[in-house]
matplotlib code that plots the C-alpha trace (Angstrom):
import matplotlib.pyplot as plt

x = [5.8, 5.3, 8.2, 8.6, 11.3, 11.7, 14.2, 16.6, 15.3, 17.6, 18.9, 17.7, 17.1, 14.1, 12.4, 13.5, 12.4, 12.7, 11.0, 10.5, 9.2, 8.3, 7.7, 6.1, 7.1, 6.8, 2.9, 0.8, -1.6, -3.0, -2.6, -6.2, -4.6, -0.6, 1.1, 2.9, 3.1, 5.6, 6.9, 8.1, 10.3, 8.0, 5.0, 2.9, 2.9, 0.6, -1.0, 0.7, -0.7, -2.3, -3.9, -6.2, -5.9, -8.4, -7.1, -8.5, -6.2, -6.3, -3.5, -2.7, -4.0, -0.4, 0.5, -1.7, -0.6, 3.4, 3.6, 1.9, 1.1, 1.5, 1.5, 1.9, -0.5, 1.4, 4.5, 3.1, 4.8, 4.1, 5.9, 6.0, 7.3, 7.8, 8.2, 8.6, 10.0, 9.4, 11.3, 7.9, 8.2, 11.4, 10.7, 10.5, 8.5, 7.5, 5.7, 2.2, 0.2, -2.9, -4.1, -7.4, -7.7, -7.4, -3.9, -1.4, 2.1, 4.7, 8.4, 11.2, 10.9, 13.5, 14.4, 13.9, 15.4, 14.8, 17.3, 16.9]
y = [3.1, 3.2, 2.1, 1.2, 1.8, 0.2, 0.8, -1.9, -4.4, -5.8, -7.9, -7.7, -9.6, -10.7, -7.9, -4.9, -2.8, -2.1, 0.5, 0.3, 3.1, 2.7, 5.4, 5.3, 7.1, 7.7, 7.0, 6.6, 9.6, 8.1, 5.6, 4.0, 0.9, 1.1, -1.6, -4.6, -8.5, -10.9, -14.3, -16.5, -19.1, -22.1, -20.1, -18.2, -14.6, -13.2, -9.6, -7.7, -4.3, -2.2, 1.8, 3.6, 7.0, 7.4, 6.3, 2.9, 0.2, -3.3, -5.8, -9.4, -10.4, -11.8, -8.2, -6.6, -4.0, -5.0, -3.3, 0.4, 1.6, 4.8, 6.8, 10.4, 10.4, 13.6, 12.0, 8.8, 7.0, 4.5, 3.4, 0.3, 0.6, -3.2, -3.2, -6.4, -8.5, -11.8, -14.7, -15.9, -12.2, -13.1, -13.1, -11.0, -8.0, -6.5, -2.9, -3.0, -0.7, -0.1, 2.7, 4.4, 2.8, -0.6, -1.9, -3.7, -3.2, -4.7, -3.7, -6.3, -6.9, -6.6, -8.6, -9.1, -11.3, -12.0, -13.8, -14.9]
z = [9.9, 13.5, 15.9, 19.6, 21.7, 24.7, 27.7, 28.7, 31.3, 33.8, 36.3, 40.0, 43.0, 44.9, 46.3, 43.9, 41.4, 38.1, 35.8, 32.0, 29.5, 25.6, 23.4, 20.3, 17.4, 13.6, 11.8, 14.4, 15.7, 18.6, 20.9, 22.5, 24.5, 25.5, 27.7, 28.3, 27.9, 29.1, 28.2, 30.9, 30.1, 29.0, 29.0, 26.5, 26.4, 28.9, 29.3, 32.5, 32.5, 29.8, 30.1, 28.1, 26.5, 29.3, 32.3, 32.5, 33.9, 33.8, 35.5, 35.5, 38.8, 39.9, 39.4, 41.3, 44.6, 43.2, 39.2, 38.6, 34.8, 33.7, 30.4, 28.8, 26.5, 24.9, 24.2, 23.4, 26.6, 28.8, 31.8, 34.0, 37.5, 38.8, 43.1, 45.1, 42.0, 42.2, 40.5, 38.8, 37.0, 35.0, 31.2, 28.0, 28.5, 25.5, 24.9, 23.4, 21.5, 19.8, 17.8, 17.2, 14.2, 15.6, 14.6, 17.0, 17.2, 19.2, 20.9, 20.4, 23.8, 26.7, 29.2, 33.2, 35.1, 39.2, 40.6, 44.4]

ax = plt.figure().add_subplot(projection="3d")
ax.plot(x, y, z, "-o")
ax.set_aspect("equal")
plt.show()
């Protein structure tokens, strides 16, 4: 059994920040690809930043220079730092991983809302 647990989101305005972490726990060894997706309202769920175990980083293009991914690959952690929200970023952000051994799991999923 392998959980995620993902901070709270929030509620800012146009032009903050916001930072989320997930950490996953219980049967899982390893962690090859850890990050996050988002669903907009209306919209299907989209990749926003994922990491490797090493160090390879890939972001959606409309995140690019504004969201930074990080992870601690020793507690099984990774962290989002969001700068220069936009309103277009609002949505359900959920945590992402994927093991070694090829399996997917998923947070619940948190919310972020930009409000101008």
């Amino acid at each position: 059994q392998v959980q995620l647990v993902e901070s709270a989101g929030g509620q800012v305005q146009v032009g903050g920040s916001l930072r989320l972490s997930c950490q996953a726990s219980g049967s899982i060894y390893s962690t090859l690809i850890m990050g996050w997706y988002r669903r907009a309202p209306g919209q299907q769920r989209e990749s926003v930043a994922h990491m490797t175990s090493h160090g390879i980083i890939d972001y959606a293009d409309s995140v690019k220079g504004r969201f930074t991914i990080s992870r601690d690959n020793a507690a099984n952690t990774v962290y989002l730092q969001m700068d220069n929200l936009k309103s277009e970023d609002t949505g359900v952000y959920y945590c992402h991983v994927q093991s070694l051994q090829g399996t997917n799991y998923w947070g619940e999923g948190t919310q972020v809302t930009v409000s101008s």
